[in-house]
C-alpha positions as CSV (number, residue, x, y, z in Angstrom):
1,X,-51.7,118.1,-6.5
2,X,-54.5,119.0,-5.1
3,X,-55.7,121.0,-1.9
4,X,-56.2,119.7,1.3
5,X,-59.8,119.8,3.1
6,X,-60.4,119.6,6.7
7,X,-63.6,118.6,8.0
8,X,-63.9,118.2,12.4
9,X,-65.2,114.3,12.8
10,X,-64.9,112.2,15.2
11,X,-62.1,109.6,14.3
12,X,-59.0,110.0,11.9
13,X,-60.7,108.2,9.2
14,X,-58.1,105.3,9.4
15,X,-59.3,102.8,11.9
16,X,-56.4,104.3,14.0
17,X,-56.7,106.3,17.6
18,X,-55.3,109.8,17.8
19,X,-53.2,111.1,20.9
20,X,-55.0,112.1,23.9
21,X,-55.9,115.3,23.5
22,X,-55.5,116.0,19.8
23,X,-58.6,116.9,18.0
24,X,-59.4,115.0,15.5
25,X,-60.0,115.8,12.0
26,X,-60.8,114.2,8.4
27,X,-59.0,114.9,5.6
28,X,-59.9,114.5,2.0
29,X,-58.1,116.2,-0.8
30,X,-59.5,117.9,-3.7
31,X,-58.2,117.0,-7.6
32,X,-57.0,119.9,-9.8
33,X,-59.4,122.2,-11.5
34,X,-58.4,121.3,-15.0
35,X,-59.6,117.8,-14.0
36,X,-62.6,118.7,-11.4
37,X,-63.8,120.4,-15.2
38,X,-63.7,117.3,-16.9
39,X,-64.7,114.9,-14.2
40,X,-68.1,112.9,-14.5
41,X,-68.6,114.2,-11.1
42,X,-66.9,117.8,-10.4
43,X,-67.0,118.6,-6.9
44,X,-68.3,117.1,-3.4
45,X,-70.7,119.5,-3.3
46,X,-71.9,118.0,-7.4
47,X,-71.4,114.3,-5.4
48,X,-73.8,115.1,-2.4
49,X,-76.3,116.4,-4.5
50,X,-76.6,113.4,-6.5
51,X,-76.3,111.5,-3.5
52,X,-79.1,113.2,-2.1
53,X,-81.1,112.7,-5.2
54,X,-80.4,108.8,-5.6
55,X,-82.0,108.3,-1.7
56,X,-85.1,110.8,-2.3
57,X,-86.0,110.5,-5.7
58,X,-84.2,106.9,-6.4
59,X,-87.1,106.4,-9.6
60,X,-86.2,109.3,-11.3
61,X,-82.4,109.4,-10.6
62,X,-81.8,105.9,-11.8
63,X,-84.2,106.2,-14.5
64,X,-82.0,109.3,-15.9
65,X,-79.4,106.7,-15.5
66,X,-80.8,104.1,-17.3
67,X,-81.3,106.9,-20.2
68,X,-77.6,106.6,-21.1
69,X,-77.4,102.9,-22.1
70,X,-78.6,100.9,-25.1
71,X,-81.2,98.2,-24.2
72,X,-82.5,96.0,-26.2
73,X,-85.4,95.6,-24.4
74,X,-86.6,98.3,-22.4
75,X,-88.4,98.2,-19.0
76,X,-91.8,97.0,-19.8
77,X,-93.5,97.9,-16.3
78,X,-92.0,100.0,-13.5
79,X,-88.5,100.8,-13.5
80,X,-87.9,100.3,-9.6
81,X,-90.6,98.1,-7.1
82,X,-89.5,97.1,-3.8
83,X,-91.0,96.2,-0.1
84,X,-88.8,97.0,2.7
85,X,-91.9,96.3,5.0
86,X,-92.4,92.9,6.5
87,X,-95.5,93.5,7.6
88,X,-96.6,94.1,4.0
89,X,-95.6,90.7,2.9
90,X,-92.0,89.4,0.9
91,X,-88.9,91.9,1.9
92,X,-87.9,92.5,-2.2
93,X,-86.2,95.1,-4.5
94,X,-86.9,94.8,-8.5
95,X,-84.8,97.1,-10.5
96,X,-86.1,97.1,-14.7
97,X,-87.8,93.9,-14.2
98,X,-87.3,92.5,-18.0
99,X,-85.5,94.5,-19.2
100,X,-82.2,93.4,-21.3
101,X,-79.5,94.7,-22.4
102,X,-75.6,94.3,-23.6
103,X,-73.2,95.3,-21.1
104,X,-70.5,94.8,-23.7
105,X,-71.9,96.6,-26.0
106,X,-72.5,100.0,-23.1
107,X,-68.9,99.7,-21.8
108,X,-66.7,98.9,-24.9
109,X,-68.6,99.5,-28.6
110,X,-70.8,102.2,-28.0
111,X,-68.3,104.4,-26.3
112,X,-66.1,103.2,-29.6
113,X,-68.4,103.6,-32.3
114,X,-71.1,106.1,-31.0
115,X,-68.9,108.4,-29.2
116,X,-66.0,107.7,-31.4
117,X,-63.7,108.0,-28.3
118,X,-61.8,104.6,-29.4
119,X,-58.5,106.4,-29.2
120,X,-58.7,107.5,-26.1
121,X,-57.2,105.6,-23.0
122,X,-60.3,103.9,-20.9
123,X,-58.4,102.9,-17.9
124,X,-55.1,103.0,-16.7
């Protein structure tokens, strides 16, 4: 099992109240190495950073994203679009605006056929 983590925060992270007095405190565990090394994501530290990246650079992140899937049609104009400004008309987000693809196809017979990882367990 993996080690525990403790971060000072206010609240127990439950919904629940603490004891007078008693300091509160977060937990979170951490998985074990041999499985941090394989993990799509290896650490909190690998997490935050792509956190970070996703809010500051959200084009490019998703973009690198979007790299790893078949399409069938790619993005014909900008991948992302949006207004979050009402004073600069509509409130609207467009993600890869006609763009199609086979979501099938990227979660079952590529991984299958491409990545020949058909004997392998996908979800327990």
């Amino acid at each position: 099992m993996g080690l525990p983590e403790e971060r000072g925060r206010s609240g127990n992270g439950c919904g629940g109240r603490e004891e007078a007095g008693a300091r509160s405190r977060a937990r979170s565990w951490s998985p074990p190495p041999e499985l941090s090394r394989s993990a799509h994501v290896s650490s909190l530290q690998r997490y935050r950073e792509l956190h970070r990246r996703s809010v500051e650079e959200p084009r490019e992140f998703w973009g690198d994203i979007a790299k790893e899937f078949y399409w069938k049609t790619p993005c014909p104009g900008p991948f992302l679009k949006y207004n979050f400004d009402v004073t600069k008309g509509k409130i609207f987000i467009e993600w890869m605006k006609g763009a199609t693809t086979n979501i099938c196809y990227n979660v079952l017979d590529r991984i299958v056929h491409e990545k020949k990882l058909g004997d392998k367990i996908a979800f327990y």
